[in-house]
N, C-alpha and C positions, 0 to 999 in steps of 0.2 A: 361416587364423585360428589362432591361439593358443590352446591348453587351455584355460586360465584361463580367457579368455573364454566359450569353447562352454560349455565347466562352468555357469559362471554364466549363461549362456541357456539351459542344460537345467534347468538349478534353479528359475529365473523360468517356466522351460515349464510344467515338476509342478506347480509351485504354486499356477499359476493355471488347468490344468485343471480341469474340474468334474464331467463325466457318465464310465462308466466306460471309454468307448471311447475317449478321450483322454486320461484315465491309461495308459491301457493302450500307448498310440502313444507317450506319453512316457516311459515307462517302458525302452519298445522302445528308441528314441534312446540313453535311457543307457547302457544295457548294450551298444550299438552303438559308441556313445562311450569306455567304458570299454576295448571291445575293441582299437578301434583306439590309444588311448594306448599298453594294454599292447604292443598290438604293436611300437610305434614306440618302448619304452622296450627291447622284447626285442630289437632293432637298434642303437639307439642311445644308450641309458643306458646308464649306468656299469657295467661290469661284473659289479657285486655284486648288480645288480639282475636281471638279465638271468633267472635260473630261473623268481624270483618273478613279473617281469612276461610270460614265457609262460603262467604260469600264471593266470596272470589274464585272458590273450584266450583262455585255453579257456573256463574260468567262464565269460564274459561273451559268450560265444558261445552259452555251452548255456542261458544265461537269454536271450539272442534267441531261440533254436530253440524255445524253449519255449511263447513266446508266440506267433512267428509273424509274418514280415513285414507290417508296416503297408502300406498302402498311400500312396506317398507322391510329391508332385510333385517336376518339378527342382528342383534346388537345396535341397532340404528336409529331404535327410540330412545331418544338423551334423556328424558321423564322417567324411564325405568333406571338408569343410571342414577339417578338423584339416592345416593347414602347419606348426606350431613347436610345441616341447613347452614352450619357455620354460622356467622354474626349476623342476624336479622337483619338489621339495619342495611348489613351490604347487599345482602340479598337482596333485601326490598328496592331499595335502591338499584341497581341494574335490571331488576325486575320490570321496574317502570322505564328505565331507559328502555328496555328491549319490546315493549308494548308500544312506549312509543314509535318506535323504529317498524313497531308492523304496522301500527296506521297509515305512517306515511308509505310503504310499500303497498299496502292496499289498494289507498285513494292511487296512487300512480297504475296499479293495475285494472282498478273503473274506470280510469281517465282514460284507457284505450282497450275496453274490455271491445271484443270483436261481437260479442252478442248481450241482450239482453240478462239471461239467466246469471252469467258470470260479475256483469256488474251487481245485479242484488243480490247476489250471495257475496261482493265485495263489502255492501254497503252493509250488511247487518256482521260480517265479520268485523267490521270498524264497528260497528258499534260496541260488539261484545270486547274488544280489545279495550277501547276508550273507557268504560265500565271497570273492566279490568282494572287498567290503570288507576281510573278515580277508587276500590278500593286499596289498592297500595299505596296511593296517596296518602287514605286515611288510616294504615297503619302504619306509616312511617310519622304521621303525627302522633296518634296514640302513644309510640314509642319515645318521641321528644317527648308528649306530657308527662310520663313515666319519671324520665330520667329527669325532669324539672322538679316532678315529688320529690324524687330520692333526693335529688341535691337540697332543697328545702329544708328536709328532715334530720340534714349533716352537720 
């Protein structure tokens, strides 16, 4: 399946969780999701990208590690689905929407975590997310400077 897609079914996933162990599983997915794009962007994206997007399936590793494999049936991890990255740019783009979207699921699940442990395993999942995020920021820039060359060069 295509980035784009998964994106948008992990987006639809967060949003219609409700209790916190199913934020929590979707959360999981994203940053699972996340890691493997970067991966597959630090193979096969344009070469401008390539630092940024290792660095980004490390983040999105240490914000899995953090949480903690879910438990999950076949076929139910959307990251091993990931076949085509499709147009970067989209990618990236829902990418950082969907990062964003688990910070603020996060912070609302420390804002009523019932124990200690669970809020600081919120608070450095936000951070690995927000990280996250700041590299897809900086490869969706990369990718505007890119195509600012090429038009230059026309």
């Amino acid at each position: 399946m295509d980035a784009v897609r998964l994106i948008l079914t992990s987006r639809r996933a967060l949003a219609g969780s409700g209790e916190v162990r199913q934020i929590m599983v979707e959360v999981w997915q994203a940053q699972s999701l996340a890691q493997a794009i970067g991966s597959r962007l630090a193979v096969f994206g344009p070469p401008r990208l390539r630092g940024e997007a290792l660095g980004l399936t490390e983040l999105a590793g240490r914000g899995c590690g953090v949480l903690g494999q879910p438990e999950l049936g076949p076929g139910e991890l959307r990251a091993a689905q990931l076949t085509d990255l499709g147009d970067a740019r989209q990618a990236l783009l829902g990418l950082g929407g969907l990062l964003g979207e688990v910070g603020i699921a996060l912070v609302g699940v420390a804002s009523t975590a019932a124990d200690e442990g669970t809020y600081w395993q919120c608070m450095e999942a936000i951070d690995a997310a927000d990280e996250s995020r700041d590299r897809v920021l900086e490869m969706l820039r990369r990718l505007a400077d890119g195509e600012e060359a090429l038009a230059a060069m026309s």
